[in-house]
N, C-alpha and C positions, 0 to 999 in steps of 0.2 A: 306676437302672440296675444290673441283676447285674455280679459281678465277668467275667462269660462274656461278655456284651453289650462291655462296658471292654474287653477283649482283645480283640475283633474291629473295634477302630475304629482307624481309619488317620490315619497322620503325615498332614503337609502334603506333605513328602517324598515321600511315595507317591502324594498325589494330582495334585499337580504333573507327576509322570516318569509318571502314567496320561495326563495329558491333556494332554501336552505339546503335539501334534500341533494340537485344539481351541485352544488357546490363543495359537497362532501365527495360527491361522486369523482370530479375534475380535480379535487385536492387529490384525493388516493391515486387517479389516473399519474396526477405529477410525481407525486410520490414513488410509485412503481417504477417510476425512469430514473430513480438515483440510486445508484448502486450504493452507496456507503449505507443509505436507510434500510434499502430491502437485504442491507447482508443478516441483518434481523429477523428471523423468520419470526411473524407473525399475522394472524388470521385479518381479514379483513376489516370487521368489529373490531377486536383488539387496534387496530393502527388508529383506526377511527373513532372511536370511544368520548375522546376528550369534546370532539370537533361539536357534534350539536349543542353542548354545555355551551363551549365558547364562545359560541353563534350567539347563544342567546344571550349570555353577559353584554358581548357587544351591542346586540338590539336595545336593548334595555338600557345601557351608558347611550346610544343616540336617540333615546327618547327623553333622557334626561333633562333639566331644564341648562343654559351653557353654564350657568351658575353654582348649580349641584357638584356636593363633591364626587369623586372619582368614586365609584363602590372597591371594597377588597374582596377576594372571591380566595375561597381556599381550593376550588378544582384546578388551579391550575398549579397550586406547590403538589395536590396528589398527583395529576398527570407528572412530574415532573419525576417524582418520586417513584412512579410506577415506572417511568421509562428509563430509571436508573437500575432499575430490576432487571427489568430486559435485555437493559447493557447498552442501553443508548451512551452516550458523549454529550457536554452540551453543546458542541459545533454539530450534533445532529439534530439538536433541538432548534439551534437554531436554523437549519435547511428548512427545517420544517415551518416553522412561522414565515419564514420568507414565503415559501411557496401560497401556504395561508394568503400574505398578503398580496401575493402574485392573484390568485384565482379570487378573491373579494375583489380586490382592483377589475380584472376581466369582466369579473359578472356583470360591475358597475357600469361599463363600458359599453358592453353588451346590451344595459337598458340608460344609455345616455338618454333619449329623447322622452324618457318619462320624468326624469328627474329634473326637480325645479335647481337651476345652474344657482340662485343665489344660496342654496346651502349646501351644495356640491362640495366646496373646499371648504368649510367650517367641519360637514360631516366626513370627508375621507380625510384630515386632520383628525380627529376622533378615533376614525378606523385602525389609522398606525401608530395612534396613542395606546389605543386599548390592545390592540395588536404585540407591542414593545411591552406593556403593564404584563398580559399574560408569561409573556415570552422569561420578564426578569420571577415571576411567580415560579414555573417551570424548571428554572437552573436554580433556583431558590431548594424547592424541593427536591433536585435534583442532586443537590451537592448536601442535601442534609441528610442527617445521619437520625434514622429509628421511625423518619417519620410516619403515622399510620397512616392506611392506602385508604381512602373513602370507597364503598363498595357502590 
């Protein structure tokens, strides 16, 4: 590959905040195939809610410098909290970040030949970092008691 090809190949970061939108779409699609989640009736928005926030914290942590600390986000102790509302479990919390990390993993896959390979595995190390960070936020909020819901 020329050094010209190199410069024209894209972060994860940028493919991620391209295909935000897709990505939400193939999470709900997975989603929709787990009976323990959808025994939950809730509307589309509702299931999905949390997921462009999280998208973006994660954009944001991979554009980080490797040095920066970790950011704390409090959407993910509300999601958490909200989905203790609705009567989630945290083994459905957890389906769900798996799946998360299932369809980010895909996407990536999906745009391998854009992305420059030498920050391929420092960034999807990141991804299940910040992915796992959410996730303990989530059951965080989930298992707490009175916390308010961010609107």
């Amino acid at each position: 590959m020329t050094m010209k090809e190199k410069s024209k190949l894209g972060s994860v970061a940028a493919i991620l905040e391209r295909e935000l939108e897709p990505i939400v779409k193939e999470w709900l699609r997975r989603v929709n195939l787990v009976s323990e989640l959808i025994q939950i009736p809730l509307s589309d928005d509702d299931r999905t809610r949390h997921l462009p926030a999280m998208l973006r914290q994660l954009i944001f942590r991979l554009r980080l410098p490797n040095d920066a600390p970790r950011p704390i986000y409090v959407t993910a102790g509300a999601h958490g909290h909200r989905r203790q509302k609705q009567g989630y479990s945290a083994a459905m919390l957890v389906e769900e970040s798996r799946i998360f990390e299932v369809v980010t993993f895909r996407t990536l896959h999906l745009h391998l030949g854009e992305l420059d390979e030498r920050r391929l595995l420092p960034d999807v190390m990141v991804v299940a970092d910040e992915a796992d960070a959410q996730l303990m936020g989530a059951v965080r909020g989930l298992t707490a008691k009175g916390m308010p819901t961010p609107q």
